[in-house]
C-alpha positions in Angstrom: 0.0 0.0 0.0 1.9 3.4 -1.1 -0.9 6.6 -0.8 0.2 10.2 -1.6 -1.4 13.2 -0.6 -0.5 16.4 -1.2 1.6 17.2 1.8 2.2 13.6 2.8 3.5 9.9 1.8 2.1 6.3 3.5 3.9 3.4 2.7 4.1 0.1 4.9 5.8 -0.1 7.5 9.3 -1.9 7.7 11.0 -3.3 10.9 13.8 -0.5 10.6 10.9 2.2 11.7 11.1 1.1 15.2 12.7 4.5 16.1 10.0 6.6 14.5 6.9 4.3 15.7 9.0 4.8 19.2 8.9 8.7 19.4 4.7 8.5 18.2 4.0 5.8 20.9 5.7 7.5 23.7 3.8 10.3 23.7 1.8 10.5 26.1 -0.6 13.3 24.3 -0.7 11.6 21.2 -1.6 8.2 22.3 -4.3 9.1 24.9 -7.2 7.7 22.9 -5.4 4.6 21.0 -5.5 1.2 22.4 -4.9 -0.4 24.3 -2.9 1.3 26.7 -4.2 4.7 26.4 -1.0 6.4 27.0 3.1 5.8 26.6 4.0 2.2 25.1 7.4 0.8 26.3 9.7 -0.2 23.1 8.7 -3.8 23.7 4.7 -2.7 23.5 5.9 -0.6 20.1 8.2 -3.8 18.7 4.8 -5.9 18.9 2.3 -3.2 17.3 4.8 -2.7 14.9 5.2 -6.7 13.8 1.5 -6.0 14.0 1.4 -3.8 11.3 3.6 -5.6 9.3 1.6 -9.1 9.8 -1.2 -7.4 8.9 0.3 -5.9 5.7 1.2 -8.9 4.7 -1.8 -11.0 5.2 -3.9 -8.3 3.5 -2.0 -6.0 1.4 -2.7 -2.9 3.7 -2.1 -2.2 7.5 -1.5 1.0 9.0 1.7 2.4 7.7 4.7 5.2 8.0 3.5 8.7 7.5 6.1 11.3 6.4 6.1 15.0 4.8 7.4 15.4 1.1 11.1 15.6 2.6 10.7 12.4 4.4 9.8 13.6 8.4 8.0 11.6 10.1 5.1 12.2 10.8 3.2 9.4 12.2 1.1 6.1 11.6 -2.5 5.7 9.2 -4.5 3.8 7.2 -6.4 0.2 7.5 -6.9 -2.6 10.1 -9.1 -5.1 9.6 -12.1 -5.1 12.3 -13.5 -8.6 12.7 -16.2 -7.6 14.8 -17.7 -5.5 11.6 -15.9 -7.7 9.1 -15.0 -4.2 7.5 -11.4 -2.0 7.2 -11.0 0.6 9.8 -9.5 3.7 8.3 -7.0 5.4 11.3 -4.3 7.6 11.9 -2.1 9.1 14.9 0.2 12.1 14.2 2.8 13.5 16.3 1.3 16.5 18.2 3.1 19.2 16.4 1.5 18.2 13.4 -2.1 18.6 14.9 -4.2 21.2 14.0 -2.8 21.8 10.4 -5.3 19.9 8.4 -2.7 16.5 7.8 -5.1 14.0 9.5 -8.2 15.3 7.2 -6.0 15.3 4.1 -4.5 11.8 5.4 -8.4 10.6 5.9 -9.6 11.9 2.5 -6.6 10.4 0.7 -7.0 6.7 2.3 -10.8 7.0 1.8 -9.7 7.6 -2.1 -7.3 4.8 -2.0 -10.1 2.4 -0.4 -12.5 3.5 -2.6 -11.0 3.6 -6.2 -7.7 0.9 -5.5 -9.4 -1.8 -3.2 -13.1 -1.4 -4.5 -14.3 -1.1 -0.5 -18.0 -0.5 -0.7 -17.5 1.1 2.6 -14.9 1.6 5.4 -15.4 1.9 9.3 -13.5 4.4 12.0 -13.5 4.2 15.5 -12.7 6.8 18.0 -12.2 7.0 22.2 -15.1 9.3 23.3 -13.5 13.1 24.4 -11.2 12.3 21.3 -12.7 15.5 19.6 -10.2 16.0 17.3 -11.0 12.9 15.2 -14.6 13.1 15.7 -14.2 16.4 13.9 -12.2 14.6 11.1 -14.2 12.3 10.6 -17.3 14.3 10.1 -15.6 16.5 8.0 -14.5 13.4 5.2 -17.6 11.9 4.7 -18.2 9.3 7.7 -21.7 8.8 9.5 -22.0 8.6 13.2 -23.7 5.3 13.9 -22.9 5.5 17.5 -21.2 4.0 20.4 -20.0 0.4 20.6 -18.5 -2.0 22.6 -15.0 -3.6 20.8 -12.4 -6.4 22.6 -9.1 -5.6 22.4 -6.3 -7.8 23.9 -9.4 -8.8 26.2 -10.2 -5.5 27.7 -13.8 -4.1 26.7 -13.8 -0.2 24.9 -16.4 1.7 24.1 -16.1 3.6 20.7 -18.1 5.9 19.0 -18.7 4.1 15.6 -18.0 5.7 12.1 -18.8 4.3 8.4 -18.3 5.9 5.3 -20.0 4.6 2.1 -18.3 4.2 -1.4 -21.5 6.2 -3.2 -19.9 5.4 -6.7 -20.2 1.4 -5.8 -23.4 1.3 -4.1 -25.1 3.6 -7.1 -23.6 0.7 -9.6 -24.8 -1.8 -7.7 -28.6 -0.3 -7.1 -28.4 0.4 -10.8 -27.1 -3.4 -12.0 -29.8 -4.9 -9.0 -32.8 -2.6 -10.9 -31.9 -4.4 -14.3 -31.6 -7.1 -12.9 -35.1 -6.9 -11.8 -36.4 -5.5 -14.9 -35.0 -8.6 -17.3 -35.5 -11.4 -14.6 -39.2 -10.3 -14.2 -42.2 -10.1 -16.6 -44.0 -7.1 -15.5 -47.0 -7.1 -17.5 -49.3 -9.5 -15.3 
């Protein structure tokens, strides 16, 4: 999975990115609201969501992966995890926190969205976020994604509560309406 942007570049994750994924998971402010330690991971917590990411990738192609700018800082981690639960993608992202509040994660979101859409074919994709994690509620209203409320998710055997996001692919489920309506019209003689 390789997604550009304007301002930014996601590629998959490689075992040499400890460093980077490091400096993202120790901080404390950025990972607040991920799972599922809701604060600083020690490098051993970051080794094993990084060979998470990686297993991932290579069992489906995509996995969250290594955000930088155009001149190759890191910036931190988006795009897919598979959510078994929903049997969907979950779209995500986690920036450093001196790139917050300059539009990245909403030009991150919009181009991953394009990628699932118009690369994978997803007829729709699911996000997740903490409750209080306003900034990403924001997001996520702003790129497209409906509020289906809160739900309960397992992960590593604790119980969260998220609030619930999924965005449709309107250009797949108009073809498919419009190819199910033929469909109707041939199969069926109408004239009894």
């Amino acid at each position: 999975m390789f997604v550009q942007t304007e301002r930014t570049n996601i590629r998959p994750f490689v075992h040499s990115d400890l460093d980077c994924l490091c400096s993202l998971c120790a901080s404390a402010e950025a990972m607040q609201f991920i799972p599922p330690n809701f604060g600083p991971e020690t490098e051993k917590q970051v080794q094993e969501r990084l060979s998470n990411y990686i297993s991932h990738h290579n069992e489906h192609g995509i996995s969250f992966g290594y955000v930088s700018d155009k001149k190759g800082h890191f910036l931190g981690r988006a795009g897919f995890y598979f959510v078994p639960e929903v049997n969907q993608y979950e779209l995500g992202y986690s920036l450093l926190p001196e790139y917050w509040g300059k539009g990245y994660a909403t030009e991150i979101a919009n181009g991953l969205l394009e990628y699932a859409f118009n690369m994978l074919n997803l007829d729709s994709i699911c996000a997740r976020t903490i409750p209080g994690n306003d900034g990403s509620d924001n997001v996520l209203h702003k790129t497209g994604f409906i509020s289906m409320g809160e739900r309960m998710f397992t992960v590593k055997g604790k119980q969260v509560f998220w609030n619930y996001y999924e965005c449709y692919n309107e250009t797949n489920l108009d073809f498919a309406d419009q190819q199910s309506n033929a469909r109707y019209a041939d199969d069926w003689d109408l004239s009894l």
